[in-house]
Structure formats: structure tokens, C-alpha cells
N, C-alpha and C positions, 0 to 999 in steps of 0.2 A: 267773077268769083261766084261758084258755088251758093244759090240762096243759105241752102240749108248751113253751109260752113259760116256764112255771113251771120245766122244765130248767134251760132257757136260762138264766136268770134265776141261778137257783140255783149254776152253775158258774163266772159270773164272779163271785160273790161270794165264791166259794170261793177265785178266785185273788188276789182283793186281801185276804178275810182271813188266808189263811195268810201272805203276805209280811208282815202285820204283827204277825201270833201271833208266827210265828219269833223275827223281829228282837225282840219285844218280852219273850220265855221267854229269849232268851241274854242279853239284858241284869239279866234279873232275875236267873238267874244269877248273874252279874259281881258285881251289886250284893248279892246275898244272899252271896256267899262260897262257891257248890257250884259242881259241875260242871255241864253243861248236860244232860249224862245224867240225873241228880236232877230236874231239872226237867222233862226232856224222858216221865222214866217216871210220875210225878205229875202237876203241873199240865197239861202239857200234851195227857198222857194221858185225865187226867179231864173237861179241859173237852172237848177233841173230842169224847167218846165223849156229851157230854150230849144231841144229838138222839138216842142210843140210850134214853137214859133219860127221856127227854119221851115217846117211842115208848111202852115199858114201861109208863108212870104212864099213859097215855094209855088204851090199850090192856086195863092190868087194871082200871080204873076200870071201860072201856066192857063187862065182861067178854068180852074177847076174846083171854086171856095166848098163843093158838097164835102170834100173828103177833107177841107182845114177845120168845117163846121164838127164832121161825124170822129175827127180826131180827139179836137179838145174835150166835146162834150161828152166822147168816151172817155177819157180818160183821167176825167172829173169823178165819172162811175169809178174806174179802174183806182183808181189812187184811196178813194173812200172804202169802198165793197171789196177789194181783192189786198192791194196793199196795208192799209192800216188797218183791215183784218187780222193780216197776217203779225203786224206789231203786235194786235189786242192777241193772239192767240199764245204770242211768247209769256204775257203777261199783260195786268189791265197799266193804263196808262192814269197821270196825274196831270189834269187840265190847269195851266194857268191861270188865273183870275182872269188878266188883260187880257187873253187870247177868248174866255167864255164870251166875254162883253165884246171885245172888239169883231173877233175873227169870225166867230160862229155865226153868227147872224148874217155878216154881210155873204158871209160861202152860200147859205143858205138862202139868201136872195137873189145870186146870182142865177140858179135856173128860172128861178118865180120871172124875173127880169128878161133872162134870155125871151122865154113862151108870151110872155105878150107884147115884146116886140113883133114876136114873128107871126102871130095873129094873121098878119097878113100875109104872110106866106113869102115874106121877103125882110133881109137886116140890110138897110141902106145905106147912105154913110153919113146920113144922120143920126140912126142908132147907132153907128158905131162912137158918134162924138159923143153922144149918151154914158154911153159905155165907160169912155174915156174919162169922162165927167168920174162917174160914180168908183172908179180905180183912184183917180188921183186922192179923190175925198178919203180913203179908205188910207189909202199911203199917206197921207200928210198924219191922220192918226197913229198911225206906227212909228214913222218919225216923234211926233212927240213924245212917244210914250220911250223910246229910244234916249232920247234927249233926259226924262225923267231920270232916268237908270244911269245915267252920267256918275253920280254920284256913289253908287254902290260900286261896291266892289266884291265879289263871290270868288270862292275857291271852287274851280271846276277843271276836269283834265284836258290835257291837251296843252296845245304847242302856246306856251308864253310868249314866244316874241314876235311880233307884229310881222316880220317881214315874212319869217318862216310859217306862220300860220297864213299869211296870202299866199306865197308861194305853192303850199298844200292842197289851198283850194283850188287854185288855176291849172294844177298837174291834175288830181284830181277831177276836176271838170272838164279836162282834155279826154280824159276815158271817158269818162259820162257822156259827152255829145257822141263822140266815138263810137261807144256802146248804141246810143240812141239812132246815129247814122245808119251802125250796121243792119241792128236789128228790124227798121223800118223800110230799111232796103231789101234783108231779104223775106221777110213777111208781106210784103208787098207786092214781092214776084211770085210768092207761091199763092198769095189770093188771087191773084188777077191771073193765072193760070189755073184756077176750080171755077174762073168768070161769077167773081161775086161785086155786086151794086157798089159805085162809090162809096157814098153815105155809110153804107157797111163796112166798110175796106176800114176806113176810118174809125169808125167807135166801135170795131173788134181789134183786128190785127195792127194795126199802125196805131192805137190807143194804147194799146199792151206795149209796142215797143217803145215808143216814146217817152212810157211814163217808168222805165227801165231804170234813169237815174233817179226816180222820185223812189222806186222801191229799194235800191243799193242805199241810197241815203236814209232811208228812215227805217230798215231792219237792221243796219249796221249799228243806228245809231240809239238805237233800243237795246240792241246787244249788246255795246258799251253803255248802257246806263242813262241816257241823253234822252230821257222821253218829251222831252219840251221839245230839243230837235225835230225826234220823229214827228211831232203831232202838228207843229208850225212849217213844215215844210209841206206838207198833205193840204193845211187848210191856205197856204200862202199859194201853194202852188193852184189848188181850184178856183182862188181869186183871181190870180195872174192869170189863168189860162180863157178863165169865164168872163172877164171884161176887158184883160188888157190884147189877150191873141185872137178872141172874137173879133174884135174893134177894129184892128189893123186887119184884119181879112175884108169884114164887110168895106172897109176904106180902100183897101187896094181892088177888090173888085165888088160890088152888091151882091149879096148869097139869097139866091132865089131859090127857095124847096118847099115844101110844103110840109105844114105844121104837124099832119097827120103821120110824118118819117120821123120828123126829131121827137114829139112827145113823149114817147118811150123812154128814149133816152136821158130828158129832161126829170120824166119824174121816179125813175132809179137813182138819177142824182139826188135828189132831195129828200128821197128816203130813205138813202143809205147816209146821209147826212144827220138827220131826224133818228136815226137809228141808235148815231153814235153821240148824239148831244149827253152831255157830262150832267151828272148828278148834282145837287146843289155842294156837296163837297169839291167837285169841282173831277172826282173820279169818275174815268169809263169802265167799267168791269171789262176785265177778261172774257167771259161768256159771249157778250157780245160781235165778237170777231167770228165767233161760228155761225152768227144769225147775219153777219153782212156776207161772209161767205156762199152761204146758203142763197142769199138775196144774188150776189153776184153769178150764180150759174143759173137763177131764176133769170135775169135778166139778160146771158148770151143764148138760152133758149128761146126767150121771148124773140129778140133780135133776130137769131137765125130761121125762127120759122115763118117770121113775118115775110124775110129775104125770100123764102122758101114760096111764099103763096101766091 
């Protein structure tokens, strides 16, 4: 196939599966008794983020972990500076309480964590049990705050009954990897035919594609009104991707690179994070989606000229 058609291909899958993710995560919601935030920073976080983790297995198998490494930790960027940009730019968003406390911090430690690990110029699979470590602790808090919300019950849209709101997701999420398949396939072939550095390949082109279902799911779901969604899927999925798909890379093979390639990378994450930390009302303003944007083309020029020198 066609790179170019392989896009194509890839972006409208993208938009008919998040219309059905969405719909299908606020129902489960409804029906499980949480908020949609719970869902939106878990399920909905983990399964978009899975073409990152197909990447990863993919990739440390092929021993190739530069480009599992320059994926996720682009796309930590991408998700933050280009995707939930683009949510702040429809409108500003309204932070959860439990997501300020829980979610924001540990996102935001994830790069500070990555960088001194790799101090030494290598993620072992020691670091990665680390990793592991510091994911689970983070999940067992979501669970109980999950567990907390048992009790409530919210009037929110979307599919009320349990089977049909899973149903929704898994159909939906069959587009989304789909989408994330294609478009990493043929961004892939059209980098690696202009002969650009793994580590690149990775935290530009194959970061963009990959994080295809994180952006379906969290403009669609801003569009429908769900801003707990969009915002717990962006900070779920940087968790997921920053300690849980890091970890199984360095474990399936040791990622050897040097600190001086990923830095970059590391500290766009953290300030395009820092960027978007919530007010003490717990709101991000609108405005700021043109200052992560802004940041986000400061940051594939950064990338590209450094490829460049």
C-alpha cells in the first residue's frame, strides 16, 4: 500500500473511532458508577496509548529500543503541546480536583524520572522495574479513587447499558489501533526514505502517528462536552506511556543512547506540562493552547535542526 494512502486511510479511522470510543467510555462510566474522568485517565488512556506499546514490543524485539524510546517520549510532547492544545483552543478546559492532585504531578515526574535515569546514557531493566514500581503506585491510587466514586451516581451522555457502552469501546478501539497502524506505517516509510536518525523517526513522525487515537479521542470528546475525558486521557496516557511502555522496552531489550539526544525531548515534555498546570480553581484557560502550540513547533524545529547538524 501506498504510504501516502496509508495516512489517508489511517485519519479517517481515526475519526470514526474516537466518536465511538468516547460515546462508548462515558457510558461505561454511567454504567460502572465513576466519573468519566476515572475512565477517561485509565481505560481510555491505556487503550489509546496501545499503538505506542505495539511500537515498543515491536521495536525491542527488532532490537531497535531508539525509536520505542524517541516514540513515547514524543508523543508525551505531542499529546501535551499539539493535542491538548488543540482541545484548549476549542475552549479552556475544567480540571478535576483528583486528577490536579493525583494525575499532574506524577505526569510531571515522569520526564524529571525518565533523565536521571538515563544520566548514564542507558535504561536497564533495572530502571525499567523502577518504572514499573512507580506505574503501579500511581494505578492502585486511581483504583481507589475509582472505588470512592462507587457510590455516586452522575447524569452524563452516552450509552447506559453496560454491554453496549463496551461494545462501543472495542469497535471503536479496532479503528484507533487501525488508525495508529496505518499511520505509523506510512510515516515511517516516508521518513526512512528522506534518511532521517531513528531516535527522530520516533519523537516526530511515528509520535504524531501513534498518538492519532489520543487526538480522535480527546477533540471528539471536548466537542461532545466530556472535558474530564479529554484531559484524563492526555494525562493517563503520558503516565502510561512514560513508565508503563518505557519499562517493557528497557526490559525486553536495555536502551542505550545518550542523554545529550533524548534531553530535548524530555524538557518540552515538562514544559509543555508546566504550561498547562490548572489554576487553583482547578481551570486551564483557552489561551493557553496557542502558547503550547507555539511551544510545539519551537520544539519540531529544535528536533529537526539538531537531526540537521
Amino acid at each position: 500500500m501506498n504510504d501516502y494512502v496509508a495516512v489517508s486511510l489511517g485519519v479517517i479511522c481515526a475519526g470514526m473511532g474516537g466518536e465511538l470510543f468516547v460515546r462508548g467510555a462515558v457510558g461505561l462510566a454511567h454504567w460502572a458508577r465513576v466519573s468519566p474522568g476515572i475512565i477517561g485517565v485509565t481505560v481510555a488512556a491505556f487503550a489509546t496509548s496501545s499503538p505506542e506499546l505495539s511500537v515498543a514490543i515491536n521495536a525491542g524485539m527488532a532490537g531497535q529500543p531508539p525509536i520505542a524510546l524517541g516514540d513515547v517520549l514524543g508523543s508525551n510532547v505531542v499529546n501535551v503541546a499539539l493535542i491538548l492544545a488543540l482541545a484548549l483552543v476549542i475552549s479552556g478546559i475544567q480540571s478535576p480536583r483528583d486528577s490536579v492532585k493525583r494525575d499532574f504531578p506524577v505526569a510531571m515526574l515522569v520526564p524529571v524520572v525518565t533523565g536521571v535515569l538515563m544520566l548514564d546514557g542507558m535504561l536497564s531493566r533495572f530502571d525499567g522495574g523502577l518504572m514499573l514500581s512507580m506505574f503501579f503506585a500511581w494505578l492502585v491510587a486511581a483504583v481507589i479513587e475509582a472505588r470512592k466514586q462507587r457510590s455516586v451516581t452522575e447524569e452524563v451522555l452516552g450509552e447506559h447499558r453496560g454491554w453496549f457502552a463496551v461494545l462501543s469501546c472495542i469497535v471503536g478501539l479496532g479503528f484507533l489501533i487501525a488508525a495508529g497502524t496505518l499511520i505509523v506505517a506510512g510515516s515511517r516509510g516516508i521518513a526512512m526514505a528522506l534518511g532521517i536518525d531513528a531516535f527522530v523517526i520516533g519523537a516526530t513522525i511515528v509520535a504524531v502517528g501513534t498518538s492519532v487515537p489520543e487526538l480522535a479521542t480527546t477533540v471528539i470528546a471536548k466537542l461532545l462536552g466530556h472535558d474530564e475525558v479529554s484531559l484524563g486521557t492526555i494525562l493517563g496516557s503520558n503516565i502510561f506511556n512514560g513508565v508503563f511502555i518505557v519499562a517493557v522496552a528497557a526490559m525486553l531489550s536495555p536502551i542505550t543512547i545518550s542523554w545529550r539526544e533524548v534531553v530535548v525531548t524530555l524538557v518540552f515534555g515538562l514544559v509543555a506540562l508546566v504550561c498547562t498546570y490548572p489554576t487553583r480553581t482547578g481551570f486551564i484557560e483557552g489561551r493557553r493552547g496557542v502558547l503550547l502550540l507555539v511551544l510545539y513547533a519551537v520544539y519540531l524545529t529544535t528536533i529537526l535542526q539538531r537531526q540537521a547538524a
